[in-house]
N, CA, C and O atoms as a Maestro MAE file, in Angstrom:
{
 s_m_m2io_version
 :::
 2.0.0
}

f_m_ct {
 s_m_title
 :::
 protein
 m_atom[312] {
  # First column is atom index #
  i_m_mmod_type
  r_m_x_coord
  r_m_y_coord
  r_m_z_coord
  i_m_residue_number
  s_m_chain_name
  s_m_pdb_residue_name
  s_m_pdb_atom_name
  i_m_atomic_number
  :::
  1 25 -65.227 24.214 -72.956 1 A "UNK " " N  " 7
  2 3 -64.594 22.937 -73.209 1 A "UNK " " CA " 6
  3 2 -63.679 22.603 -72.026 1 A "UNK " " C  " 6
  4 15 -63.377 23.368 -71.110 1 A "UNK " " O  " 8
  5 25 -63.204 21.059 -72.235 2 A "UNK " " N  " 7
  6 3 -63.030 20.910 -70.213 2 A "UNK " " CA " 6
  7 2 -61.705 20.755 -70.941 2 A "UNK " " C  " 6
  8 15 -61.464 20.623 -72.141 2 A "UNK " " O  " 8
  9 25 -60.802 20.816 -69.724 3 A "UNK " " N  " 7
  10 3 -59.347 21.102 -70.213 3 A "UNK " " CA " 6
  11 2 -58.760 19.464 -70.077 3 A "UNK " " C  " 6
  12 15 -58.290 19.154 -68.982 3 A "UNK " " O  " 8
  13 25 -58.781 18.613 -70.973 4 A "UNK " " N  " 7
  14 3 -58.640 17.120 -71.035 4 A "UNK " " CA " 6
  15 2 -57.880 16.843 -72.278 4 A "UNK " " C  " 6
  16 15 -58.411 17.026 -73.373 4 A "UNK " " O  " 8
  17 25 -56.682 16.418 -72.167 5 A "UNK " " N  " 7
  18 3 -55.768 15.963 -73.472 5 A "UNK " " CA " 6
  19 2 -56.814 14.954 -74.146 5 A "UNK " " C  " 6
  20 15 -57.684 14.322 -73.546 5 A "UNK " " O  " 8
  21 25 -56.511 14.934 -75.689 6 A "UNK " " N  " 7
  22 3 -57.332 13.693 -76.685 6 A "UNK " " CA " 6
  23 2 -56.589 12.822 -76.449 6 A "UNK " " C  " 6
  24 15 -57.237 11.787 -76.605 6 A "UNK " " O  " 8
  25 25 -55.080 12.466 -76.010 7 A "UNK " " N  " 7
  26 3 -54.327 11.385 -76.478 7 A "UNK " " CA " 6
  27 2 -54.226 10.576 -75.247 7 A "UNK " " C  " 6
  28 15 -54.344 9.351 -75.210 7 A "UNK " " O  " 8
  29 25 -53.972 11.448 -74.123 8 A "UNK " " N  " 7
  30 3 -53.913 10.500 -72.617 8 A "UNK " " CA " 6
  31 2 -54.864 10.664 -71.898 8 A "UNK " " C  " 6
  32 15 -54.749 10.189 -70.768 8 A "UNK " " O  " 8
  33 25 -56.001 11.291 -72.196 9 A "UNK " " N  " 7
  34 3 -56.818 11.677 -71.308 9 A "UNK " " CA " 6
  35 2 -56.977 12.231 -69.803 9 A "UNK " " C  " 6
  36 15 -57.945 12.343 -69.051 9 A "UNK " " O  " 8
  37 25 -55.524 12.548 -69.685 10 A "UNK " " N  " 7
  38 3 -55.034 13.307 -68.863 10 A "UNK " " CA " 6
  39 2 -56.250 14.824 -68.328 10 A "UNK " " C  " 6
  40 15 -56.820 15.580 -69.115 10 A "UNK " " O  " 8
  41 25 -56.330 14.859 -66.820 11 A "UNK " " N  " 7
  42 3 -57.405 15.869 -66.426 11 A "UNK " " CA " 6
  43 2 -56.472 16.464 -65.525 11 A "UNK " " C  " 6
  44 15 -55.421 15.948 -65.146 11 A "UNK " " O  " 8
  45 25 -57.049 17.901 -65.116 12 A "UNK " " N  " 7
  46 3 -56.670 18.869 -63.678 12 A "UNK " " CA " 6
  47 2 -56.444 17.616 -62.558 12 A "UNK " " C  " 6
  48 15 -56.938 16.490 -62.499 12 A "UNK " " O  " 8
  49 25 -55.697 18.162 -61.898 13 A "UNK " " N  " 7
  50 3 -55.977 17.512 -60.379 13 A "UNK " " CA " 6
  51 2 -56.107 18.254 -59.001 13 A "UNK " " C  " 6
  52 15 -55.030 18.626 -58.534 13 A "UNK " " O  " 8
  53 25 -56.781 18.425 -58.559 14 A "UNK " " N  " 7
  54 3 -57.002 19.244 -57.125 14 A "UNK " " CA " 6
  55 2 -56.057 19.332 -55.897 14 A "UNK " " C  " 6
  56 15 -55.321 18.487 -55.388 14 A "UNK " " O  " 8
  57 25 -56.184 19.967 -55.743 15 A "UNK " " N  " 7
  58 3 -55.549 19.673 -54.243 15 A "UNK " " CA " 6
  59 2 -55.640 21.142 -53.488 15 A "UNK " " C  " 6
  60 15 -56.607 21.865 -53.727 15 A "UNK " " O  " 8
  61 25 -54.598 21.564 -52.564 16 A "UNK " " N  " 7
  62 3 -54.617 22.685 -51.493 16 A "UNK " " CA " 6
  63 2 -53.152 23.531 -51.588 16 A "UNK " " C  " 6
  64 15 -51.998 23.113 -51.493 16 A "UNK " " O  " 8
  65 25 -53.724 25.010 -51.834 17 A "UNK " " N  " 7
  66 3 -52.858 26.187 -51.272 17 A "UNK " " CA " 6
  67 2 -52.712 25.852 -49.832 17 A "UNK " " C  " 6
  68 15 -53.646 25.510 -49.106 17 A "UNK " " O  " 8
  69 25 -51.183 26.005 -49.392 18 A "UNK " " N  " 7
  70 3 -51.172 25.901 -47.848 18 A "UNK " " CA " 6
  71 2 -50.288 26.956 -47.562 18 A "UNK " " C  " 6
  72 15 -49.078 26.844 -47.759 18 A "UNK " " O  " 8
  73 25 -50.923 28.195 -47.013 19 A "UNK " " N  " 7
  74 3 -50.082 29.443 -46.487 19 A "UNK " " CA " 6
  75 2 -49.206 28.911 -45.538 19 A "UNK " " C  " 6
  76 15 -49.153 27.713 -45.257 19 A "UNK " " O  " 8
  77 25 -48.321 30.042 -44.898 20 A "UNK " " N  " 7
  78 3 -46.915 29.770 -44.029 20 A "UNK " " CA " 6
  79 2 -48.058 29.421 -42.594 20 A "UNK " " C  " 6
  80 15 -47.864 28.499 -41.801 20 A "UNK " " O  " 8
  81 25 -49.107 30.291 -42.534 21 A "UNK " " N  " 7
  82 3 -50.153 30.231 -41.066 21 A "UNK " " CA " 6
  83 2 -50.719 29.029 -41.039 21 A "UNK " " C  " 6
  84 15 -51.578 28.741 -40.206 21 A "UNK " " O  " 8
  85 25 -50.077 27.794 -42.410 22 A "UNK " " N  " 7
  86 3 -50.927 26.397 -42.585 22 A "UNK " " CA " 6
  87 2 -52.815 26.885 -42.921 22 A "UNK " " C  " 6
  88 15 -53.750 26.204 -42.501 22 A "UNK " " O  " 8
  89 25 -52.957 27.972 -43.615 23 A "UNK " " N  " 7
  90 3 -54.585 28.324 -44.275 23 A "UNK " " CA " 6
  91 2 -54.501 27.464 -45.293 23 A "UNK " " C  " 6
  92 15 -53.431 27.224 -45.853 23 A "UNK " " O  " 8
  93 25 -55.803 26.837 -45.676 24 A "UNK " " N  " 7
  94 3 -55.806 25.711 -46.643 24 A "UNK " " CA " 6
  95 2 -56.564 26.358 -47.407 24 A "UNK " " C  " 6
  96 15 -57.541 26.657 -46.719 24 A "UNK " " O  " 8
  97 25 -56.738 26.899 -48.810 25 A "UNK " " N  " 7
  98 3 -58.112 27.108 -49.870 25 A "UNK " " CA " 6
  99 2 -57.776 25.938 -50.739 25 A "UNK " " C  " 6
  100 15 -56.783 25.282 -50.424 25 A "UNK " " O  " 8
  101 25 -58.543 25.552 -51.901 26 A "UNK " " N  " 7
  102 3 -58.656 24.530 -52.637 26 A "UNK " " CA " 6
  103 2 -57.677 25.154 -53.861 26 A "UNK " " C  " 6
  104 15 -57.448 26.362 -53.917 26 A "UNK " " O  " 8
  105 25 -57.142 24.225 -54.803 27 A "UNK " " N  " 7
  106 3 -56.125 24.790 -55.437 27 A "UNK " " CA " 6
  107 2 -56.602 23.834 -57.216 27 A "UNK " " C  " 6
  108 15 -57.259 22.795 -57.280 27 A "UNK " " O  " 8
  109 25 -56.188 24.384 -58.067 28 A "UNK " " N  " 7
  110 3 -56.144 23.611 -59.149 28 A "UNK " " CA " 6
  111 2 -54.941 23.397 -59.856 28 A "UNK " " C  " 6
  112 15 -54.198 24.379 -59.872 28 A "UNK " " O  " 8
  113 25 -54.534 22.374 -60.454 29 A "UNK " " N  " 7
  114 3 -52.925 21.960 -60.673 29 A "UNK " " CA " 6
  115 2 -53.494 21.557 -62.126 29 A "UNK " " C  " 6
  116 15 -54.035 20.453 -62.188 29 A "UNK " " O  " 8
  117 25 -53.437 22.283 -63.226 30 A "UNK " " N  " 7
  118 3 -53.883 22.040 -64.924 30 A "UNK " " CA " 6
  119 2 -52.610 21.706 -65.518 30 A "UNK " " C  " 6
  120 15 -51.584 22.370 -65.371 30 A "UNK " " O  " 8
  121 25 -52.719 20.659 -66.190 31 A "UNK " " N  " 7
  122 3 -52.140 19.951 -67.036 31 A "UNK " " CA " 6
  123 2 -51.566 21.302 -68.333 31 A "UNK " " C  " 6
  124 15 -52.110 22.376 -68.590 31 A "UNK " " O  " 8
  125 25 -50.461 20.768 -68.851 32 A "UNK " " N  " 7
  126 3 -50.541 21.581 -69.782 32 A "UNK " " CA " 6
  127 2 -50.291 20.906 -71.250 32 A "UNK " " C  " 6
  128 15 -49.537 20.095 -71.790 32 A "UNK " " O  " 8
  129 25 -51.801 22.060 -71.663 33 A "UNK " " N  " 7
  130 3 -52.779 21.377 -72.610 33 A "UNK " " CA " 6
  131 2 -52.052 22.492 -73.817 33 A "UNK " " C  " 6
  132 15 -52.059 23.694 -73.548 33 A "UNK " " O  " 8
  133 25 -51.471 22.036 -75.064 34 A "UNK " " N  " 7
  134 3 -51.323 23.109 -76.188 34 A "UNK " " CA " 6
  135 2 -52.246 22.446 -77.545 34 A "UNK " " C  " 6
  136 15 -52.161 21.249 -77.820 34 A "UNK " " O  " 8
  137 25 -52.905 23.159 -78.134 35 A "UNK " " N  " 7
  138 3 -53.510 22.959 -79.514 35 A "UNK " " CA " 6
  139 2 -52.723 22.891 -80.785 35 A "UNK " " C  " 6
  140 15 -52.420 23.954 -81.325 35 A "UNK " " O  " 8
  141 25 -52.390 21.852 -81.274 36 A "UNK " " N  " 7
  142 3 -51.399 21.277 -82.299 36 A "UNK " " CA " 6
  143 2 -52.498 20.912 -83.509 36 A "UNK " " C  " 6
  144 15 -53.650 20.478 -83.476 36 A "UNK " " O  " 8
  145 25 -51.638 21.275 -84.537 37 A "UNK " " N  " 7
  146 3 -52.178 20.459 -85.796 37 A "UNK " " CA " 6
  147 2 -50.994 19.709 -85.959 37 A "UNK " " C  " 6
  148 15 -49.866 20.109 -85.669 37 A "UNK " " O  " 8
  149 25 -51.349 18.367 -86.538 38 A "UNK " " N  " 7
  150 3 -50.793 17.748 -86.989 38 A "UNK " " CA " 6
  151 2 -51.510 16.594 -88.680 38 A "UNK " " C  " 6
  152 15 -52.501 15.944 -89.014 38 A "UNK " " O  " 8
  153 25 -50.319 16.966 -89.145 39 A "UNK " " N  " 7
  154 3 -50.172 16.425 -91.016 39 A "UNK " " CA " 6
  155 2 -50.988 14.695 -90.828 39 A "UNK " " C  " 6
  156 15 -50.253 13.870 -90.287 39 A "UNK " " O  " 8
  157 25 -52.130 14.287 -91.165 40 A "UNK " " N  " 7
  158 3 -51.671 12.911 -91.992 40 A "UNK " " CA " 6
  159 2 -52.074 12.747 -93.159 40 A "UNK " " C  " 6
  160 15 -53.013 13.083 -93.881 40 A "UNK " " O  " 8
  161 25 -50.479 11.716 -93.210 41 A "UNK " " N  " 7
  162 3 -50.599 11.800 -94.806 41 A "UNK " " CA " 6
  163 2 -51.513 10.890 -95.431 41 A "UNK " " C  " 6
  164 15 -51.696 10.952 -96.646 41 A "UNK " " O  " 8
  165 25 -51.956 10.263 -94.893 42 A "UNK " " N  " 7
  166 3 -52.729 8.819 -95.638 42 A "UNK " " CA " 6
  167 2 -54.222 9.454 -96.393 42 A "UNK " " C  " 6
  168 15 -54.744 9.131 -97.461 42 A "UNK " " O  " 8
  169 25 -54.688 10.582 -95.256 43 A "UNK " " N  " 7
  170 3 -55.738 11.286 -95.530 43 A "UNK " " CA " 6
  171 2 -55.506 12.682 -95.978 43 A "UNK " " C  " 6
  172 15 -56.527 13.362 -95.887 43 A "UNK " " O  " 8
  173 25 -54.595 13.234 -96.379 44 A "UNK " " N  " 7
  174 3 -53.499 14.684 -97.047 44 A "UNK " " CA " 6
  175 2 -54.505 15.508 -96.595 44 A "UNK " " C  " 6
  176 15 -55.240 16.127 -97.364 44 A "UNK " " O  " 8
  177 25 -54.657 15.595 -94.306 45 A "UNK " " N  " 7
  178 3 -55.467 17.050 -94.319 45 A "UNK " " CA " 6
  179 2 -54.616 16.933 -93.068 45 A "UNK " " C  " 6
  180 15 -53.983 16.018 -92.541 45 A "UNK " " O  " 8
  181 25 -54.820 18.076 -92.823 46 A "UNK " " N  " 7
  182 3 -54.297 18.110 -90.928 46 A "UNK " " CA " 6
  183 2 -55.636 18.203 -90.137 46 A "UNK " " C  " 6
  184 15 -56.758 18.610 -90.439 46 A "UNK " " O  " 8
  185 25 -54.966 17.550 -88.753 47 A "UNK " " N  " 7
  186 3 -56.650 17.899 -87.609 47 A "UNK " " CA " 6
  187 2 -55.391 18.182 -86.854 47 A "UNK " " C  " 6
  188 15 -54.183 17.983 -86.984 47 A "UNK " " O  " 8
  189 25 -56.705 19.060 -85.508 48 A "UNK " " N  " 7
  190 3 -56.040 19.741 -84.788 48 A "UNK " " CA " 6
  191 2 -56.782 18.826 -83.499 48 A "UNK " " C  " 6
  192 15 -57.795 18.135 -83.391 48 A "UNK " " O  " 8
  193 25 -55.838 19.183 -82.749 49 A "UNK " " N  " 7
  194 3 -55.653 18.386 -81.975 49 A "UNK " " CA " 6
  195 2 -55.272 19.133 -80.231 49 A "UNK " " C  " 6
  196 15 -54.257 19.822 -80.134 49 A "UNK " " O  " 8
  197 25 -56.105 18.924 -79.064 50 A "UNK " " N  " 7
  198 3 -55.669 19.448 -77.575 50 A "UNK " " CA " 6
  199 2 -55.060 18.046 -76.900 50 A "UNK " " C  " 6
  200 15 -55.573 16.953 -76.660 50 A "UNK " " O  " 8
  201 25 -53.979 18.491 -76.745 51 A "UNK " " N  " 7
  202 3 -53.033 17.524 -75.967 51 A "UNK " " CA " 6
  203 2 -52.340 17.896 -75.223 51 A "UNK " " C  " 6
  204 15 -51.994 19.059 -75.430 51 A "UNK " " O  " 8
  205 25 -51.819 17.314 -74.153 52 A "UNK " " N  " 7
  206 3 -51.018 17.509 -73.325 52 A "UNK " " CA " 6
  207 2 -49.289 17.375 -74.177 52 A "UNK " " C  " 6
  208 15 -49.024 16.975 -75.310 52 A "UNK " " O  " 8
  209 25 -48.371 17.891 -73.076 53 A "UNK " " N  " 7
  210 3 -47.128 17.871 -73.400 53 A "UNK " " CA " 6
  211 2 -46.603 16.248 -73.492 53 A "UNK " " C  " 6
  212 15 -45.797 16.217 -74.422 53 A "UNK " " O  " 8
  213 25 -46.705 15.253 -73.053 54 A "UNK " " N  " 7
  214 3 -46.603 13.942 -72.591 54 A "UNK " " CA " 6
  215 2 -48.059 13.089 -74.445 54 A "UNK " " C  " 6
  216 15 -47.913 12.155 -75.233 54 A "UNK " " O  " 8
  217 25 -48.993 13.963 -74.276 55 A "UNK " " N  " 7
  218 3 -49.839 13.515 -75.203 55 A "UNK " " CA " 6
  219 2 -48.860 13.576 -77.060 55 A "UNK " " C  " 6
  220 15 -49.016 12.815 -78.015 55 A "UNK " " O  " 8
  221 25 -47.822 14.913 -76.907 56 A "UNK " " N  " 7
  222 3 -47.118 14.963 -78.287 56 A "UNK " " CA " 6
  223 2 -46.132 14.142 -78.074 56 A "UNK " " C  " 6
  224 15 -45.908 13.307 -78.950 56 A "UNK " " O  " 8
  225 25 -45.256 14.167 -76.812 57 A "UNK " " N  " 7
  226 3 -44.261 12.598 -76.960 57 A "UNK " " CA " 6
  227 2 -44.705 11.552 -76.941 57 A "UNK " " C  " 6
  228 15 -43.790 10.729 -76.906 57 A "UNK " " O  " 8
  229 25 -45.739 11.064 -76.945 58 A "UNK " " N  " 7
  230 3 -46.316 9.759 -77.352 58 A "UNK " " CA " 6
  231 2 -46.317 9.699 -78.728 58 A "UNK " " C  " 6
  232 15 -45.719 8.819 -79.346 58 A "UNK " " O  " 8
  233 25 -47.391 11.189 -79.604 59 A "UNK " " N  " 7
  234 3 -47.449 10.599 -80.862 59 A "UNK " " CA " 6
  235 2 -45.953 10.977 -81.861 59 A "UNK " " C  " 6
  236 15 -46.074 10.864 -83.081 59 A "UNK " " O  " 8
  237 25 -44.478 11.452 -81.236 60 A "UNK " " N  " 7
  238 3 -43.390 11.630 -81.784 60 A "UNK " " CA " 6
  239 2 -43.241 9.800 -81.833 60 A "UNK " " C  " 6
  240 15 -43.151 9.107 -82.846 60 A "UNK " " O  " 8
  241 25 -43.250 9.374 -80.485 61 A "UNK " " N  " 7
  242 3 -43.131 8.022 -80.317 61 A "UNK " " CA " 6
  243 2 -43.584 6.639 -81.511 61 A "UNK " " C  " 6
  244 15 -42.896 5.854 -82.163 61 A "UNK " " O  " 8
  245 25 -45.363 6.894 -81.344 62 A "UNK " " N  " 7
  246 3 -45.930 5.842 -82.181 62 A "UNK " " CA " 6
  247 2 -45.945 6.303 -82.971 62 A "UNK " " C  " 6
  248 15 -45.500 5.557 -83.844 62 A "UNK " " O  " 8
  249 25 -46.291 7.511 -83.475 63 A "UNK " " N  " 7
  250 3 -46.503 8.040 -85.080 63 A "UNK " " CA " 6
  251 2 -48.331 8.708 -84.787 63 A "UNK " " C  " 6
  252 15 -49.081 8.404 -83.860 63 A "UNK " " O  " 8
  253 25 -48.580 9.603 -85.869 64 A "UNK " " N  " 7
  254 3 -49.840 10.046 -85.576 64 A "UNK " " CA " 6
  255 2 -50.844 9.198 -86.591 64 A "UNK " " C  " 6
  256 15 -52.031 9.521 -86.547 64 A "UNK " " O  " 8
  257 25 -50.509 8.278 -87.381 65 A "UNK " " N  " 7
  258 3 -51.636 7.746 -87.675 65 A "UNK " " CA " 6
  259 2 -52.343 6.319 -86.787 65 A "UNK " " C  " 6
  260 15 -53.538 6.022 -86.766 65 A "UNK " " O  " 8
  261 25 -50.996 5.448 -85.966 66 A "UNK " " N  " 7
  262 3 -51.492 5.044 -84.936 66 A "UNK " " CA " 6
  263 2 -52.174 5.794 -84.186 66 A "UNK " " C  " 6
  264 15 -53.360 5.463 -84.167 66 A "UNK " " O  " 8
  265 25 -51.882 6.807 -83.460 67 A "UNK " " N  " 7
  266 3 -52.555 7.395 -82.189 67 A "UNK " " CA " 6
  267 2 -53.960 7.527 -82.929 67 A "UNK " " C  " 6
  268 15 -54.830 6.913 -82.312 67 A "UNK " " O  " 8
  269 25 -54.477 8.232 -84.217 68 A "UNK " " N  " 7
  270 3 -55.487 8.337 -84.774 68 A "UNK " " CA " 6
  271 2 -56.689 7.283 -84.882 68 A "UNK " " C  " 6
  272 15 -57.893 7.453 -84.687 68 A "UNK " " O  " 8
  273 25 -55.774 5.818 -85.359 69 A "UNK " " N  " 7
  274 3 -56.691 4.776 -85.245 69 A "UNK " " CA " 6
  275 2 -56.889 4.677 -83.655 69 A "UNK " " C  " 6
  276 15 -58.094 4.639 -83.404 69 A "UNK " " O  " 8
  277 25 -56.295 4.636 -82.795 70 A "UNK " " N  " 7
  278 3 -56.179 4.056 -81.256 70 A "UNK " " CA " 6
  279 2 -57.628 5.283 -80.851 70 A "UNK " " C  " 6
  280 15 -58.528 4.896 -80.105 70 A "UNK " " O  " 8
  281 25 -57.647 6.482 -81.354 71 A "UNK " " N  " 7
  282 3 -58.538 7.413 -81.007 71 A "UNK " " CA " 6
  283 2 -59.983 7.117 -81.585 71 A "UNK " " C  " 6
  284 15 -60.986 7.524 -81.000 71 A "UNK " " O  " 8
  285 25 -60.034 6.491 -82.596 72 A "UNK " " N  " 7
  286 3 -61.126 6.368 -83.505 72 A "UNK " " CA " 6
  287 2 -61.765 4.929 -82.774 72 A "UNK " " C  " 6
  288 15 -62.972 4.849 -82.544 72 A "UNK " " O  " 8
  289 25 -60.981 4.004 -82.497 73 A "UNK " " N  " 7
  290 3 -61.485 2.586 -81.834 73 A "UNK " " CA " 6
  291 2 -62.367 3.042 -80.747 73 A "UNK " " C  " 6
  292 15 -63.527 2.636 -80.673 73 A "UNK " " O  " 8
  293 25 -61.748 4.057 -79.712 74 A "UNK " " N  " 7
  294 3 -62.581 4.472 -78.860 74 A "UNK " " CA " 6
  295 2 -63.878 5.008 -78.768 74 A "UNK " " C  " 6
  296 15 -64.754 4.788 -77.932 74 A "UNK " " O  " 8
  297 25 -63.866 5.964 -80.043 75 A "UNK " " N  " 7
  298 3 -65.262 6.608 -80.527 75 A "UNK " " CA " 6
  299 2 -65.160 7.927 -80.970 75 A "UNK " " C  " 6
  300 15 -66.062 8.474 -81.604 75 A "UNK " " O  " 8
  301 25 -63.544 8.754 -80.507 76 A "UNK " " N  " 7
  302 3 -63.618 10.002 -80.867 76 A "UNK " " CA " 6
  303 2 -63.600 10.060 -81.893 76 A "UNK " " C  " 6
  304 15 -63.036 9.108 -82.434 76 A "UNK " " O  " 8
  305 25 -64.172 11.153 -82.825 77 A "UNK " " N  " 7
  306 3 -64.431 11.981 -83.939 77 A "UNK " " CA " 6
  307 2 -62.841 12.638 -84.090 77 A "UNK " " C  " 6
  308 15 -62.386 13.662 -83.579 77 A "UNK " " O  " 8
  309 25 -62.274 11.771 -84.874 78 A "UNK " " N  " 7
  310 3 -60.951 12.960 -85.493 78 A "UNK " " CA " 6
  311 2 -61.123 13.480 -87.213 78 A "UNK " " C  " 6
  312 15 -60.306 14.257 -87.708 78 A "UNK " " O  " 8
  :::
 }
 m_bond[311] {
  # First column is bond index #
  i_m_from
  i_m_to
  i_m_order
  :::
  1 1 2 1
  2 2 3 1
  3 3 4 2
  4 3 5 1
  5 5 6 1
  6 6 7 1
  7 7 8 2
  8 7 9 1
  9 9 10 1
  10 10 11 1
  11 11 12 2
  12 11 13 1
  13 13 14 1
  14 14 15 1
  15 15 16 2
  16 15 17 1
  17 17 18 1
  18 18 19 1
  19 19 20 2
  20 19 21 1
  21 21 22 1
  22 22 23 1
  23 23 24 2
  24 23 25 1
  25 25 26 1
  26 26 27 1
  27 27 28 2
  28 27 29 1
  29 29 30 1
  30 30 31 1
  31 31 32 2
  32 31 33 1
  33 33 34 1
  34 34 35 1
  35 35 36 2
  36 35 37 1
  37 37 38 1
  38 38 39 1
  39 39 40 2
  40 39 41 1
  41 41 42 1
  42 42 43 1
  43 43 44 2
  44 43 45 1
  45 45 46 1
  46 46 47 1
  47 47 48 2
  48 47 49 1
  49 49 50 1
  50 50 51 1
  51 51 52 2
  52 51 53 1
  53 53 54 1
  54 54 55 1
  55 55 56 2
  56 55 57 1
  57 57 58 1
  58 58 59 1
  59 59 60 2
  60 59 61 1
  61 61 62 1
  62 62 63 1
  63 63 64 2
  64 63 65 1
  65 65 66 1
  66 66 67 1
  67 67 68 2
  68 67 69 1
  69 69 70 1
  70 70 71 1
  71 71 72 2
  72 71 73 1
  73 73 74 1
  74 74 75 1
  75 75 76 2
  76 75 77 1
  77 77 78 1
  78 78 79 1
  79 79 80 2
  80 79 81 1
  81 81 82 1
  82 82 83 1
  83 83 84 2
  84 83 85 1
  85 85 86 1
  86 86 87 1
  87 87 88 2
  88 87 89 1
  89 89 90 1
  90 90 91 1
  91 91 92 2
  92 91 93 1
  93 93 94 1
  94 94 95 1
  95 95 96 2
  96 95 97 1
  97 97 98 1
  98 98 99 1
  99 99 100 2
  100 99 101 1
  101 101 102 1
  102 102 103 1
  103 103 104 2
  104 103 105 1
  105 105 106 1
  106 106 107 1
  107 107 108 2
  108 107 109 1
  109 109 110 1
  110 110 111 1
  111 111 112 2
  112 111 113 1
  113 113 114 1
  114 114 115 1
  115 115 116 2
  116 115 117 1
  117 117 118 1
  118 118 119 1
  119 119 120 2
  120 119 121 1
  121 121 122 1
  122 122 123 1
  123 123 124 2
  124 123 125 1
  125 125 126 1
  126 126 127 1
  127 127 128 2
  128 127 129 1
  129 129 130 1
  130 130 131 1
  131 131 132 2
  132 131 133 1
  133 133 134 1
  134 134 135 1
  135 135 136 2
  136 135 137 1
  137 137 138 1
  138 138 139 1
  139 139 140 2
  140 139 141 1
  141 141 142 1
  142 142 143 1
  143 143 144 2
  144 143 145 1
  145 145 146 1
  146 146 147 1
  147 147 148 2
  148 147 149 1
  149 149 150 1
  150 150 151 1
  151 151 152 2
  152 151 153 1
  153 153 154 1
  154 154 155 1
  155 155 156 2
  156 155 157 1
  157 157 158 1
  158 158 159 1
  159 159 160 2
  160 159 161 1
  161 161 162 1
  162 162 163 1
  163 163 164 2
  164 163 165 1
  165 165 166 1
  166 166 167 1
  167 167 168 2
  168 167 169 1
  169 169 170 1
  170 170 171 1
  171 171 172 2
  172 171 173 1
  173 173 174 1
  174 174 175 1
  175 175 176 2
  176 175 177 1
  177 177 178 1
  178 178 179 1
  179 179 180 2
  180 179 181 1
  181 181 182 1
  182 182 183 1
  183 183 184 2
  184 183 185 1
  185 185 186 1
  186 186 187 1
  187 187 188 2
  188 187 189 1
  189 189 190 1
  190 190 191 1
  191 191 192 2
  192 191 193 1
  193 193 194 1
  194 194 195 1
  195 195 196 2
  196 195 197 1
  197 197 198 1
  198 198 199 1
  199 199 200 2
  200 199 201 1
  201 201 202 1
  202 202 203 1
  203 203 204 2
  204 203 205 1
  205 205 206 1
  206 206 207 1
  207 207 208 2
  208 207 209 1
  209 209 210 1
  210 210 211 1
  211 211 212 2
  212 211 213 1
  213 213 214 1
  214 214 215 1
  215 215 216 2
  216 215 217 1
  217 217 218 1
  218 218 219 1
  219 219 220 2
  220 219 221 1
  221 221 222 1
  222 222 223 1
  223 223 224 2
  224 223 225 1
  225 225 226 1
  226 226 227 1
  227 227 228 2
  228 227 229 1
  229 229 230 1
  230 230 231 1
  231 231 232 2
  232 231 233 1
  233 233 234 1
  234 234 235 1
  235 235 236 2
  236 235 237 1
  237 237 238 1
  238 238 239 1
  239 239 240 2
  240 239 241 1
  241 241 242 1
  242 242 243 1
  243 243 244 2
  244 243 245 1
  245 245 246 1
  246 246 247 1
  247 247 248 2
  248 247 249 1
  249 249 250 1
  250 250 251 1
  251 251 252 2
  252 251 253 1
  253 253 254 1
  254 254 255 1
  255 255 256 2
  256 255 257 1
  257 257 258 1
  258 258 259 1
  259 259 260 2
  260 259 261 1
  261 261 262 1
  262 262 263 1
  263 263 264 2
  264 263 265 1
  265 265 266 1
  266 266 267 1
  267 267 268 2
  268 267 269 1
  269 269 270 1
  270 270 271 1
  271 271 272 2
  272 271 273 1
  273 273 274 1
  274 274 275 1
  275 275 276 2
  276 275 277 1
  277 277 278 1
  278 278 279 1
  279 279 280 2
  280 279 281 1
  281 281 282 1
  282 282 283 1
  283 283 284 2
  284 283 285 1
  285 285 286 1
  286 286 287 1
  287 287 288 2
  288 287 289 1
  289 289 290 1
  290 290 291 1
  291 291 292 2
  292 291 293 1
  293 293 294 1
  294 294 295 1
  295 295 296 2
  296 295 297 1
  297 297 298 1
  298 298 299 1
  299 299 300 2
  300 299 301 1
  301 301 302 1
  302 302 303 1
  303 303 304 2
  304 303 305 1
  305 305 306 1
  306 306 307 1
  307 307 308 2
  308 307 309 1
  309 309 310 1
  310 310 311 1
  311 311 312 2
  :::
 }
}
């Protein structure tokens, strides 16, 4: 599974290790992704959920049954 928040769709971003000799290898910079359940009540089950840190202050923000509909308009399966 690719390491991609459900809520912002937030991905890795690339870039370069640069030693003190200026050696360049390719580098990966990963988001950090934690697996949350979260309660709704409208439907009395929890889903779980991969989000970023920025992906749970959003749904503290709107609430998780917005973010749910906003997810479902798109096409994901929650």
């Amino acid at each position: 599974m690719s390491r991609v928040c459900d809520v912002t769709g937030k991905k890795p971003m690339f870039g370069n290790n640069v030693s003190h000799a200026n050696n360049k290898t390719r580098r990966r910079f990963n988001i950090n992704l934690q697996k949350k359940k979260f309660w709704l009540p409208n439907e009395s089950r929890y889903i779980t959920l991969r989000v970023s840190t920025r992906g749970i202050r959003i749904i503290d923000k709107k609430g998780i049954t917005q973010v749910v509909q906003k997810l479902r308009k798109k096409g994901i399966k929650v």
